[in-house]
TIMI-2910 file (N, C-alpha, C, CB; in pm, 1 decimal, decimal comma, always signed):
<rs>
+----------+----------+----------+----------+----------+----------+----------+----------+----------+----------+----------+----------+------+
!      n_x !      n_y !      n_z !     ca_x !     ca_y !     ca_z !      c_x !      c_y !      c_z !     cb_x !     cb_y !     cb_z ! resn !
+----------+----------+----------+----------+----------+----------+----------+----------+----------+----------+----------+----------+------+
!    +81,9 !   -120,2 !     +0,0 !     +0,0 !     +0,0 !     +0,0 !    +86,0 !   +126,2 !     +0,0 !    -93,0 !     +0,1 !   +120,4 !  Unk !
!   +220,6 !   +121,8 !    +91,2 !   +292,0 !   +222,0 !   +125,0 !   +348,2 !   +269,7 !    -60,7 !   +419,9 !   +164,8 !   +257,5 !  Unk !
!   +389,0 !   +159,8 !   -122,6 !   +462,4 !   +181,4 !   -276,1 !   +325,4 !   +263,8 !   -361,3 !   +515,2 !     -9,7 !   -369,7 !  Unk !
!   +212,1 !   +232,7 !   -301,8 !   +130,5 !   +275,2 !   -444,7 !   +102,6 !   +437,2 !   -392,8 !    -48,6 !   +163,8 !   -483,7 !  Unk !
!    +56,6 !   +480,6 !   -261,1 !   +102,5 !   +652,0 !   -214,3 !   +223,3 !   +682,2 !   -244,1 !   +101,4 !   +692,1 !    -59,0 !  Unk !
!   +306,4 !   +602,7 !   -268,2 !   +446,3 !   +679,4 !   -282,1 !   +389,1 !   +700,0 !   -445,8 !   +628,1 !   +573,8 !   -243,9 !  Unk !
!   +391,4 !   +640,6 !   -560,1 !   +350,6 !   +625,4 !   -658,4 !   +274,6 !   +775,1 !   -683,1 !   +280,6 !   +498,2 !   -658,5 !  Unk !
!   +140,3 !   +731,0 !   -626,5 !    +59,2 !   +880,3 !   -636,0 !   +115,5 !  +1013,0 !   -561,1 !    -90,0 !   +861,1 !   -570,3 !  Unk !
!   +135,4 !  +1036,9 !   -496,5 !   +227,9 !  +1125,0 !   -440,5 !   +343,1 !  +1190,6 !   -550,0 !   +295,7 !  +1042,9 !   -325,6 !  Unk !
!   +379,4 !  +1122,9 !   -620,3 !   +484,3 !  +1118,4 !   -727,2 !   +452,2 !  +1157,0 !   -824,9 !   +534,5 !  +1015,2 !   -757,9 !  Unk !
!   +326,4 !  +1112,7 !   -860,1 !   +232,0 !  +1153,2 !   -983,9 !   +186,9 !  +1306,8 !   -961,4 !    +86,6 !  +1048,3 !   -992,5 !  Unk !
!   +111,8 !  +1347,7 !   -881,2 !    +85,6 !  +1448,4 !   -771,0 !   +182,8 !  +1546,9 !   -836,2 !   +119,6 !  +1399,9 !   -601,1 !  Unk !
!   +347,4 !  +1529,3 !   -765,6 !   +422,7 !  +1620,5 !   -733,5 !   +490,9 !  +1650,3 !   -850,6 !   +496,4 !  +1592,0 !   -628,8 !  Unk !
!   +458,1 !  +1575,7 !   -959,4 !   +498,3 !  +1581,2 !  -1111,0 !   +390,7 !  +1652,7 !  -1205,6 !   +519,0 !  +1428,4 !  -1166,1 !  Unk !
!   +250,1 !  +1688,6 !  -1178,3 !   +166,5 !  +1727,4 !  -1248,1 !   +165,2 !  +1912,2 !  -1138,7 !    +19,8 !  +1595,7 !  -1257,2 !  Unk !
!   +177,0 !  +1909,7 !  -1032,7 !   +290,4 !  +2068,5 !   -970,5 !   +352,8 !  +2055,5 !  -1051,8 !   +391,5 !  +2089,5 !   -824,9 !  Unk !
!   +470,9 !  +1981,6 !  -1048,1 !   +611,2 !  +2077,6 !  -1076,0 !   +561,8 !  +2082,2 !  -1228,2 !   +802,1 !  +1997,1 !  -1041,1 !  Unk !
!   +515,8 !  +2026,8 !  -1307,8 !   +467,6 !  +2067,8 !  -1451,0 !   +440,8 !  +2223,0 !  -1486,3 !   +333,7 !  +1994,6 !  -1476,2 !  Unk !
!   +347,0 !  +2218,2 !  -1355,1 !   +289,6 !  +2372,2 !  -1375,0 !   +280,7 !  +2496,1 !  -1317,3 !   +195,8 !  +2372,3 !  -1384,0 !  Unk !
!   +401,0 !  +2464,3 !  -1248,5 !   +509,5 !  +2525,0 !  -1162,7 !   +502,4 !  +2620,0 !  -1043,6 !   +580,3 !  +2586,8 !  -1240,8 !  Unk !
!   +453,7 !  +2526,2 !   -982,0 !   +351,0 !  +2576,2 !   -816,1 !   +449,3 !  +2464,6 !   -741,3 !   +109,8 !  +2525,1 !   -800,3 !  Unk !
!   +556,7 !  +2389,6 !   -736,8 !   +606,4 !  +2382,1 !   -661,9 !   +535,5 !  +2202,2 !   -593,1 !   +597,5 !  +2525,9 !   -601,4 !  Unk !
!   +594,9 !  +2142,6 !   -673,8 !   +573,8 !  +1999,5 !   -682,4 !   +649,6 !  +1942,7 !   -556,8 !   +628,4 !  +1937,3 !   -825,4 !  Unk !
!   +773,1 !  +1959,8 !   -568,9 !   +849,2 !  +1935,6 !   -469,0 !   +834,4 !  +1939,0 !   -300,8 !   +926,3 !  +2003,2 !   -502,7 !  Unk !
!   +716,5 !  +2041,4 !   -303,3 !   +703,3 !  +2057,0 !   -162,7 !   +605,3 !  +1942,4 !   -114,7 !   +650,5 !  +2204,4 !   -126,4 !  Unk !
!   +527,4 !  +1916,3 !   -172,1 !   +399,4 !  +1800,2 !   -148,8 !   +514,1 !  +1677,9 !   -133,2 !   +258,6 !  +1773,1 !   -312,9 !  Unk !
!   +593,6 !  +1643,6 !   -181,0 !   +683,7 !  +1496,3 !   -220,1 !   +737,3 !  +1512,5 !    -82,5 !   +820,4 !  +1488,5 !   -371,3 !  Unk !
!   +816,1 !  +1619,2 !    -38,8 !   +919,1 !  +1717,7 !    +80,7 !   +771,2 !  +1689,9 !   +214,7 !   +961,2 !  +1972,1 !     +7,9 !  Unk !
!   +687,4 !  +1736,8 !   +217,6 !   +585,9 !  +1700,9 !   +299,0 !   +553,1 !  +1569,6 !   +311,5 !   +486,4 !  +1759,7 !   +267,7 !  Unk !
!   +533,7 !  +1482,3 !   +227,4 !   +519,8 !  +1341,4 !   +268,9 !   +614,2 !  +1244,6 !   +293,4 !   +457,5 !  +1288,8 !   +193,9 !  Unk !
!   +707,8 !  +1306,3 !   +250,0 !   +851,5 !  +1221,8 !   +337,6 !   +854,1 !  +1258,6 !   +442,3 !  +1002,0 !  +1240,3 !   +298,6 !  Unk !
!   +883,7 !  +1400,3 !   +476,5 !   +915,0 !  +1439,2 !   +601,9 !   +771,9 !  +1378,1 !   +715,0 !   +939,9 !  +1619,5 !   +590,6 !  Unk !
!   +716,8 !  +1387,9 !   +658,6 !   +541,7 !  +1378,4 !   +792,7 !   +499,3 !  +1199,2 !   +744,3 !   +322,5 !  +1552,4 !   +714,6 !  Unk !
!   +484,3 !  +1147,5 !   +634,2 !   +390,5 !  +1031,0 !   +652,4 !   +512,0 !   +897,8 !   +611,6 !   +229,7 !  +1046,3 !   +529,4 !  Unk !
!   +651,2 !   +932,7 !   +634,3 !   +701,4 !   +824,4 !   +620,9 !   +839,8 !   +836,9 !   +754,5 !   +738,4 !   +806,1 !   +450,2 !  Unk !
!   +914,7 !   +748,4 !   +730,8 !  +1053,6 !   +745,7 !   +819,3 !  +1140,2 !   +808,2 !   +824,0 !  +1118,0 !   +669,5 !   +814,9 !  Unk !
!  +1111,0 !   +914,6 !   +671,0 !  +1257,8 !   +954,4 !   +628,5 !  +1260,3 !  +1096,4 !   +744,4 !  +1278,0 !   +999,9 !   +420,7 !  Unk !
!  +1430,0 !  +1147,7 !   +745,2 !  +1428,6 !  +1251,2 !   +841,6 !  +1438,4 !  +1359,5 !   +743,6 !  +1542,6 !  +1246,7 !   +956,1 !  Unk !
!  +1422,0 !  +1497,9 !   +790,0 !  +1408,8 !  +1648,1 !   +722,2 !  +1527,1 !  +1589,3 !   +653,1 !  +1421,0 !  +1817,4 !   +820,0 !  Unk !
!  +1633,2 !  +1589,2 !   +653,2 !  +1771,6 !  +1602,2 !   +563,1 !  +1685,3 !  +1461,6 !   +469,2 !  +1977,8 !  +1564,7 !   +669,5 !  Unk !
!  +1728,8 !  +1366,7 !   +504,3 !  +1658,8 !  +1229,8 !   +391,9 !  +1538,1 !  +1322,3 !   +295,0 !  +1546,5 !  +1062,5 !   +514,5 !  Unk !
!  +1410,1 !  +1355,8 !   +316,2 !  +1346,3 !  +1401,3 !   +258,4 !  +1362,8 !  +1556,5 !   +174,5 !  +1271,3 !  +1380,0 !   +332,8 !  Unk !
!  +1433,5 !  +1635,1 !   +230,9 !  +1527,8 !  +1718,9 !   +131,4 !  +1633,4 !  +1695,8 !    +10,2 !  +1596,9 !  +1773,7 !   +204,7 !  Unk !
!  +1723,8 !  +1599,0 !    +38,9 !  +1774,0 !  +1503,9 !    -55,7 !  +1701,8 !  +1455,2 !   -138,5 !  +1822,6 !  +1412,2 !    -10,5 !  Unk !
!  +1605,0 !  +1385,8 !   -117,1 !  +1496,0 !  +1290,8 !   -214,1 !  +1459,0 !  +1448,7 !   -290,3 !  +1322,7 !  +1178,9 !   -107,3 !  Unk !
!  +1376,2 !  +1509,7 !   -223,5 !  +1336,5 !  +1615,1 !   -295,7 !  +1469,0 !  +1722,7 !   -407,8 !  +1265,9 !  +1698,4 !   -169,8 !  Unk !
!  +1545,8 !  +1677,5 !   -385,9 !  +1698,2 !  +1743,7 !   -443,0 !  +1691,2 !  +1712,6 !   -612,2 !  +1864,1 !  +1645,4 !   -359,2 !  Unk !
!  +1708,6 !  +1564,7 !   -513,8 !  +1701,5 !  +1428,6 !   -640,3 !  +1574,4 !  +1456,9 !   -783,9 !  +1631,4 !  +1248,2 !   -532,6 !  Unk !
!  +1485,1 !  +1458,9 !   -711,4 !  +1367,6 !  +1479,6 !   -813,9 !  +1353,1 !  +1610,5 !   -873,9 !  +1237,7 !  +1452,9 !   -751,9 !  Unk !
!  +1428,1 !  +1744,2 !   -783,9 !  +1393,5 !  +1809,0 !   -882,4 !  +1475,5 !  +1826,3 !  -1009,7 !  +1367,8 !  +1909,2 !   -835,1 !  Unk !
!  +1614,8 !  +1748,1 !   -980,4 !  +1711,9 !  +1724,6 !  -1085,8 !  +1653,2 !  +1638,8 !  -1220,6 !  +1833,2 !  +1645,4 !  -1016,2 !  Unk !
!  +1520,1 !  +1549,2 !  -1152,8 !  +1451,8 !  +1481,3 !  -1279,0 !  +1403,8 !  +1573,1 !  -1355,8 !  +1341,1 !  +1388,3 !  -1253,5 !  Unk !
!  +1273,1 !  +1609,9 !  -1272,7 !  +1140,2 !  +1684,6 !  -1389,6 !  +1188,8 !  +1819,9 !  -1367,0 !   +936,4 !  +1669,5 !  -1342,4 !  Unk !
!  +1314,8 !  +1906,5 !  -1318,0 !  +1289,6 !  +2054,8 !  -1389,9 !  +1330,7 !  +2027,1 !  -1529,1 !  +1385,0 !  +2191,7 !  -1324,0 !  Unk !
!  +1404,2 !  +1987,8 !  -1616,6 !  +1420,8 !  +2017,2 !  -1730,7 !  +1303,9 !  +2020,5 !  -1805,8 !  +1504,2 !  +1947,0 !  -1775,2 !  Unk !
!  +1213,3 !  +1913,9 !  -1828,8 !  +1095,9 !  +1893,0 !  -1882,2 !  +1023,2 !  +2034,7 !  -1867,9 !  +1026,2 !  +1772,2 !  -1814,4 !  Unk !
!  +1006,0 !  +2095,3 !  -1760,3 !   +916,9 !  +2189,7 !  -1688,2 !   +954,7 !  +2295,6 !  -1761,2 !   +930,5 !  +2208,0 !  -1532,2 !  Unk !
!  +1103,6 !  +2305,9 !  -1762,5 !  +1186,1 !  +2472,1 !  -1793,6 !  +1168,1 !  +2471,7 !  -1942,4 !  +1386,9 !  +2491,9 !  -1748,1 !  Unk !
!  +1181,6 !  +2360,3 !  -2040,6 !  +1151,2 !  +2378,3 !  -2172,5 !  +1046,9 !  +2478,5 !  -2201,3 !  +1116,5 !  +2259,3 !  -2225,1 !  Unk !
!   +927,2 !  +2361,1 !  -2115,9 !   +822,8 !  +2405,2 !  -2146,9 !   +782,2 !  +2602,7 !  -2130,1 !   +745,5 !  +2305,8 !  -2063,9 !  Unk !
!   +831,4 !  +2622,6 !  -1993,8 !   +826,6 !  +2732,2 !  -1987,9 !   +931,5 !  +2866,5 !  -2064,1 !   +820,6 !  +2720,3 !  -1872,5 !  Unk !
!  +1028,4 !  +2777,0 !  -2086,1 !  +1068,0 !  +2900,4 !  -2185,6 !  +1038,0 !  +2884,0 !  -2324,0 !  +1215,9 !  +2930,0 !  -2185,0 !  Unk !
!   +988,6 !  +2801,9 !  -2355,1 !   +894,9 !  +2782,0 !  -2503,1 !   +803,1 !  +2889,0 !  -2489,9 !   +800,6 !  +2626,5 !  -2525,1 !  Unk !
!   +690,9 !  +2888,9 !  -2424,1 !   +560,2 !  +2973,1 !  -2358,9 !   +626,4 !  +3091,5 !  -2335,9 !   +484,0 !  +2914,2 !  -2211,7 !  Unk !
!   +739,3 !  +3148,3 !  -2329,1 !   +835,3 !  +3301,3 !  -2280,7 !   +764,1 !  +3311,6 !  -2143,4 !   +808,8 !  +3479,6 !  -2396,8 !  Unk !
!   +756,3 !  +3196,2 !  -2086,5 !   +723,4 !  +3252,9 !  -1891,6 !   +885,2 !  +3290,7 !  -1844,5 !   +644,5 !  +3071,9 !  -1745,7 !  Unk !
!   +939,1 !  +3258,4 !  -1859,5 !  +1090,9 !  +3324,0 !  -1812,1 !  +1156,1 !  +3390,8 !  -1866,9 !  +1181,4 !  +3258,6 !  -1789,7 !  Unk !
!  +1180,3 !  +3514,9 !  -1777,9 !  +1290,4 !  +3601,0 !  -1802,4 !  +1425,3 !  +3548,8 !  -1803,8 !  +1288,1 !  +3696,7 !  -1714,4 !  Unk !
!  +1523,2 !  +3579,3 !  -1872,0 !  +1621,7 !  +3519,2 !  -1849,0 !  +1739,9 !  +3567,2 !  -1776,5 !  +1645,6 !  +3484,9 !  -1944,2 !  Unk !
!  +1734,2 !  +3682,4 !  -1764,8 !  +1845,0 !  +3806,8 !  -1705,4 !  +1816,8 !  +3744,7 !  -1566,4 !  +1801,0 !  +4010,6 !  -1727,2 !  Unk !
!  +1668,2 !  +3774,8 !  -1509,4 !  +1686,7 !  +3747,3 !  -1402,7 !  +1659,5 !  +3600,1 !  -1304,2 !  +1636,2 !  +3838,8 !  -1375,0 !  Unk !
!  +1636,5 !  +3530,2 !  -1422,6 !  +1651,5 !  +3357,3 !  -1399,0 !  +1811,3 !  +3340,2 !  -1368,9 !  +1601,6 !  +3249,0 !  -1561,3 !  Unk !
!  +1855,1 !  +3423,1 !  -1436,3 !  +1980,9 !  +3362,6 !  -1420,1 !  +2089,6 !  +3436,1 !  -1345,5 !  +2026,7 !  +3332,9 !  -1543,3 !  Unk !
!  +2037,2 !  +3544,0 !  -1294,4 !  +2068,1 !  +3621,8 !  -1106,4 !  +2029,1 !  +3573,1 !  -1027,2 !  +2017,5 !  +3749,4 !  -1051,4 !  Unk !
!  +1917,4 !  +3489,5 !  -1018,1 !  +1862,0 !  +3452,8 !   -903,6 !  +1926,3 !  +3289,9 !   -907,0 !  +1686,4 !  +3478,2 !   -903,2 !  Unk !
!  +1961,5 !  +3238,3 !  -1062,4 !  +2020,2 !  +3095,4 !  -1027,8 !  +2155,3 !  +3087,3 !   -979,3 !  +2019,3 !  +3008,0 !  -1144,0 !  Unk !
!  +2219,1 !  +3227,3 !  -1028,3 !  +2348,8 !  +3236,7 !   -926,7 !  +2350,7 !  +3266,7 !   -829,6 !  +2433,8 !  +3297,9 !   -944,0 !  Unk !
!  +2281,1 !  +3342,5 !   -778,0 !  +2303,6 !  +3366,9 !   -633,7 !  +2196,7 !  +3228,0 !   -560,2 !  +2247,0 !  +3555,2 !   -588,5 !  Unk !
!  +2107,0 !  +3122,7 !   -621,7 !  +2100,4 !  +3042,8 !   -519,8 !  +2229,0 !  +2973,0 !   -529,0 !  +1981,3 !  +2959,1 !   -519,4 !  Unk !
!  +2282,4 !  +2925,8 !   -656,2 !  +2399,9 !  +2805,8 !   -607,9 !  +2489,1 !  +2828,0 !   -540,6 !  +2471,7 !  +2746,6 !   -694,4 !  Unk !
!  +2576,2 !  +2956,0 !   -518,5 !  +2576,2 !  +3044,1 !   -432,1 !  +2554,2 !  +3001,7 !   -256,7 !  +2476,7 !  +3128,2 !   -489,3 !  Unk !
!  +2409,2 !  +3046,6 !   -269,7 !  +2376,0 !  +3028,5 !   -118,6 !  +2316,7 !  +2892,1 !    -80,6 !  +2273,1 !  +3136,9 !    -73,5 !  Unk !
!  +2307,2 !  +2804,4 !   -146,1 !  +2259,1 !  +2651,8 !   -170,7 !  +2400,9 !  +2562,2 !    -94,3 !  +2235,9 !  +2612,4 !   -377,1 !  Unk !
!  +2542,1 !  +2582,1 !   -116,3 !  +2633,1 !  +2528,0 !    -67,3 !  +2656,4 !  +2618,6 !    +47,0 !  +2734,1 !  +2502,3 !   -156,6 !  Unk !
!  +2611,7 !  +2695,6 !   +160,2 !  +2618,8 !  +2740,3 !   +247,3 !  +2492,5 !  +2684,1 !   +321,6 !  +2643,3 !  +2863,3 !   +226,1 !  Unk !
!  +2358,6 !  +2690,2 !   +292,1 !  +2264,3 !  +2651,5 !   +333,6 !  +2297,3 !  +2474,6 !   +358,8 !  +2155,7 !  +2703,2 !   +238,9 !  Unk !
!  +2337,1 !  +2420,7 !   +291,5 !  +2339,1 !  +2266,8 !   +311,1 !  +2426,9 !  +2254,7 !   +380,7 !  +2353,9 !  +2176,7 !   +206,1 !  Unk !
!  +2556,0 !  +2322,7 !   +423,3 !  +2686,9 !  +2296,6 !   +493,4 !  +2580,8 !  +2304,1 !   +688,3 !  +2851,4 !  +2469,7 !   +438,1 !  Unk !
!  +2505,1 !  +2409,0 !   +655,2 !  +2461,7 !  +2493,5 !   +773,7 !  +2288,1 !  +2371,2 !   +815,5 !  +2425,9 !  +2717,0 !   +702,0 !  Unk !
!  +2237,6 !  +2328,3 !   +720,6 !  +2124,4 !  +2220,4 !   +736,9 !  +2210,4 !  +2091,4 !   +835,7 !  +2063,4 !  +2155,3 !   +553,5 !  Unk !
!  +2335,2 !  +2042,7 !   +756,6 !  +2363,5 !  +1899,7 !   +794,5 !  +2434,2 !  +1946,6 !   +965,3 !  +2494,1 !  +1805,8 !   +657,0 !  Unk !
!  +2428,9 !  +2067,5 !  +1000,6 !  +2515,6 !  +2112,1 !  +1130,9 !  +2312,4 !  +2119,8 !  +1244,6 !  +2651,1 !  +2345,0 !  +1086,8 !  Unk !
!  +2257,6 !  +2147,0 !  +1176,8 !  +2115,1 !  +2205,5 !  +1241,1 !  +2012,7 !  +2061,7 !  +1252,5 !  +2031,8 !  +2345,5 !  +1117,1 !  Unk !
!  +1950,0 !  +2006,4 !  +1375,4 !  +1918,7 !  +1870,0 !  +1389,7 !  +1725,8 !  +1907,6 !  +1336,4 !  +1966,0 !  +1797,9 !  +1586,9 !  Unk !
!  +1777,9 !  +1793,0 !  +1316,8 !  +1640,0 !  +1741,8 !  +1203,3 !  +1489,0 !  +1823,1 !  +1287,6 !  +1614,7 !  +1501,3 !  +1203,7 !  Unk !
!  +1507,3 !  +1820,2 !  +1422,6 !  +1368,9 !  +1890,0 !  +1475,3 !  +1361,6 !  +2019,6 !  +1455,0 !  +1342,4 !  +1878,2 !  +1617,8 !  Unk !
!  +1427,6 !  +2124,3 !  +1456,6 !  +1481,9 !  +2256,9 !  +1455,8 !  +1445,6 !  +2284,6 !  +1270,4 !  +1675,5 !  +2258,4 !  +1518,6 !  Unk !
!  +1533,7 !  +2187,2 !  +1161,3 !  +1474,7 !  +2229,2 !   +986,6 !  +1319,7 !  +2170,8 !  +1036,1 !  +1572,3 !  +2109,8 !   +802,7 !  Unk !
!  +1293,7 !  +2101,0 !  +1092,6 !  +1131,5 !  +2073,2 !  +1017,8 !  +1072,1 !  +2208,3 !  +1111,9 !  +1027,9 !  +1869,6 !  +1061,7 !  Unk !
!  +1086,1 !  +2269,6 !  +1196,7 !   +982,7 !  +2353,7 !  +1277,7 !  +1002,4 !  +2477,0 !  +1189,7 !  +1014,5 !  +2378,5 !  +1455,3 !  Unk !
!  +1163,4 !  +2497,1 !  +1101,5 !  +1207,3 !  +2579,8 !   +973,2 !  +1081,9 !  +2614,1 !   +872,3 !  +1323,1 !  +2488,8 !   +885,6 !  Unk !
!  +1071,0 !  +2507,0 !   +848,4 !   +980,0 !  +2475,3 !   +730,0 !   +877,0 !  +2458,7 !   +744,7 !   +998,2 !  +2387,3 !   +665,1 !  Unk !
!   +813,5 !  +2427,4 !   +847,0 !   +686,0 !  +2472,2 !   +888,8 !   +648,7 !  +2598,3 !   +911,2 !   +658,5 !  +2421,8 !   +984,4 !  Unk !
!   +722,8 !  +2683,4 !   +967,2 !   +721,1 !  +2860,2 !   +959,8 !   +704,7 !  +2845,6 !   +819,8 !   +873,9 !  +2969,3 !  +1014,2 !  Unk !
!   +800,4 !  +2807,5 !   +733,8 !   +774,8 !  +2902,3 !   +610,3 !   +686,3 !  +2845,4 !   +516,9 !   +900,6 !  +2937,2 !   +533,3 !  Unk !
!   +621,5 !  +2727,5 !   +551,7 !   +506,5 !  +2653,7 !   +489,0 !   +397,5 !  +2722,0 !   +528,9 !   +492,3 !  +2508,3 !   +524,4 !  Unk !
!   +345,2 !  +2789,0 !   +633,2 !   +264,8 !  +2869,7 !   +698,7 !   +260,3 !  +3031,9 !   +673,1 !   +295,4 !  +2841,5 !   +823,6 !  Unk !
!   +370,5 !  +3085,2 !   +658,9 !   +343,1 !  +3197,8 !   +589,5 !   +373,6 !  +3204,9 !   +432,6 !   +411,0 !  +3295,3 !   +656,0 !  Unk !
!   +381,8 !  +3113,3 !   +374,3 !   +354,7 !  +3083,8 !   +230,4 !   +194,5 !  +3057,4 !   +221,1 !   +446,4 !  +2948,4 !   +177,0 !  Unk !
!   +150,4 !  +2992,1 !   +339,7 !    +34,9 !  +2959,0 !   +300,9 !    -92,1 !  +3085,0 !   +335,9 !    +16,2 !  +2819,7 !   +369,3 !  Unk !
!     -0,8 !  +3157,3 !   +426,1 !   -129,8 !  +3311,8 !   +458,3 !   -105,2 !  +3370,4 !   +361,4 !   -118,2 !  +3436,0 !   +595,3 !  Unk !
!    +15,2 !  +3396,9 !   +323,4 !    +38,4 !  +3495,5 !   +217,5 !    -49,1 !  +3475,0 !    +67,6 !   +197,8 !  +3488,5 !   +190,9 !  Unk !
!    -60,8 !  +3339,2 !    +21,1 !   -135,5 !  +3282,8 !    -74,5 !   -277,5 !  +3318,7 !    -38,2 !   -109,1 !  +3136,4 !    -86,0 !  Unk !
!   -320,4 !  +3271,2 !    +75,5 !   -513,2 !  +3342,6 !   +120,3 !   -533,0 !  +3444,8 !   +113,2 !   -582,4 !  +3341,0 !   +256,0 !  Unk !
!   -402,1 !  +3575,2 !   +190,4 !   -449,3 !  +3726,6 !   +197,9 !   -401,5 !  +3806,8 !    +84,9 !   -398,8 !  +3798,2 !   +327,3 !  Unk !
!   -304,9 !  +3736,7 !     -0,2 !   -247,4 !  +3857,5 !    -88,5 !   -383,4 !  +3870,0 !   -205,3 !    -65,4 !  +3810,3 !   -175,4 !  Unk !
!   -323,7 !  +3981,2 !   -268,4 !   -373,4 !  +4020,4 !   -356,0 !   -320,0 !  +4076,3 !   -473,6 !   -432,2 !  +4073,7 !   -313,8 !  Unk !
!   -355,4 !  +4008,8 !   -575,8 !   -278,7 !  +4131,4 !   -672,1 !   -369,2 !  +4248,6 !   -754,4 !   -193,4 !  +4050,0 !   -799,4 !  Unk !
!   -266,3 !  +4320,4 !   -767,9 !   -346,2 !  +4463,7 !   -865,1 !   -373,3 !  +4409,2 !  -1011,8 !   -223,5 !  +4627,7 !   -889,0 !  Unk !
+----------+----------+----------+----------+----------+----------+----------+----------+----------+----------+----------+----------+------+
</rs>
């Protein structure tokens, strides 16, 4: 039973990241909460996958001209950048401390999505 939620879950987090709301976090949520794996294990996994389906995704979107590229590619330097500081500083920080992390910012991602507004 556990292989066929992993399955859908997968399916799930591949039809997000398609359409680029962020697939990864649903996959990142069910590792971390409905299985064994710890915050670091389920960040990894989530690492892993997005190394699968972004290419597929990014075609698509720069086919469609959804991306800028000037600043796709300021913001991709300065994460890789801050991506090998952040992971040096994750594997030092214990697994209870990133998940209560990410729950803050799963929570005000998620008010911000109810109250914002755009013009």
């Amino acid at each position: 039973m556990s292989v066929f939620i992993s399955v859908l879950i997968g399916l799930a987090a591949g039809v997000l990241s398609g359409f680029g709301v962020g697939g990864g976090t649903l996959l990142l949520l069910y590792l971390a909460f409905f299985t064994s794996a710890s915050q670091q294990q389920a960040q990894g996994v989530n690492l892993i996958y997005f190394i699968a389906c972004a290419p597929a995704s990014l075609v698509s979107h720069i086919k469609n001209r959804y991306i800028k590229i000037k600043p796709a590619l300021l913001a991709s330097g300065a994460g890789v950048f801050t991506s090998v500081f952040s992971a040096v500083l994750a594997n030092s920080v214990g697994s209870s401390l990133l998940r209560r992390f990410f729950g803050v910012l799963l929570l005000y991602a998620g008010v911000k999505e109810l109250f914002y507004k755009k013009k």
